[in-house]
N, C-alpha and C positions, 0 to 999 in steps of 0.2 A: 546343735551339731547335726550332721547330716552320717549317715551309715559310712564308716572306714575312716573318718577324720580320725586325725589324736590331739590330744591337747596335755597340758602340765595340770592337777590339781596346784590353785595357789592359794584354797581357805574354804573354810566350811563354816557356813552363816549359821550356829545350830547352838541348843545349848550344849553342857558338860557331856550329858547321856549319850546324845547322837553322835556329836564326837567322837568319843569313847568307840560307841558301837561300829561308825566307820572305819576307825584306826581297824581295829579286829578285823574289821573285811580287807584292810591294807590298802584302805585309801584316806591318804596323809597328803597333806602339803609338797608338791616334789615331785610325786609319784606320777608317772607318766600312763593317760588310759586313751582307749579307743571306743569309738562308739560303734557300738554294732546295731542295738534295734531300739526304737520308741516311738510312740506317738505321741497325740496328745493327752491320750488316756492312757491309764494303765501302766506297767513297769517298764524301767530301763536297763537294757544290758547292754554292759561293758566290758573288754580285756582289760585285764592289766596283771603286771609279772605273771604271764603263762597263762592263765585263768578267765575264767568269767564270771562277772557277779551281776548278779538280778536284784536291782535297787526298785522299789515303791516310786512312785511318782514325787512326793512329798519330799523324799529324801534326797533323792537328786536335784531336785529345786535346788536346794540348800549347799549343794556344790558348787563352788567357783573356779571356774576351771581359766586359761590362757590357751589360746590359740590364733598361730601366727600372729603373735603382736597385739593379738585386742582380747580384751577381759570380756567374757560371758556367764550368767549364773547358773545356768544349768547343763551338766554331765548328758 
């Protein structure tokens, strides 16, 4: 994703734990985010409901996100 896009989370490829740990960050299935900063290295920030969250590299891999119509796996 590119800086200001949004997209739908539609699954998170991850086991029980990560799961878990991203619901608590309030990112579920549904949930609509925006990309604001990443490269190829290092962390990813996103909005989503009001906020921003600074996700590992690693973890956001493991997001599957929708935008306009085509499935991407990474936040």
């Amino acid at each position: 994703m590119k800086p200001g896009e949004r997209a739908r989370v539609v699954g998170i490829r991850a086991g029980r734990g990560l799961v878990e740990r991203l619901s608590a960050m309030g990112i579920t299935p549904g949930v609509m985010i925006r990309f604001v900063r990443g490269s190829q290295r290092g962390p990813v920030i996103v909005d989503l409901r009001g906020g921003r969250v600074i996700l590992g590299r690693g973890m956001a891999e493991r997001i599957e996100v929708e935008q306009q119509g085509e499935r991407t796996r990474e936040a």
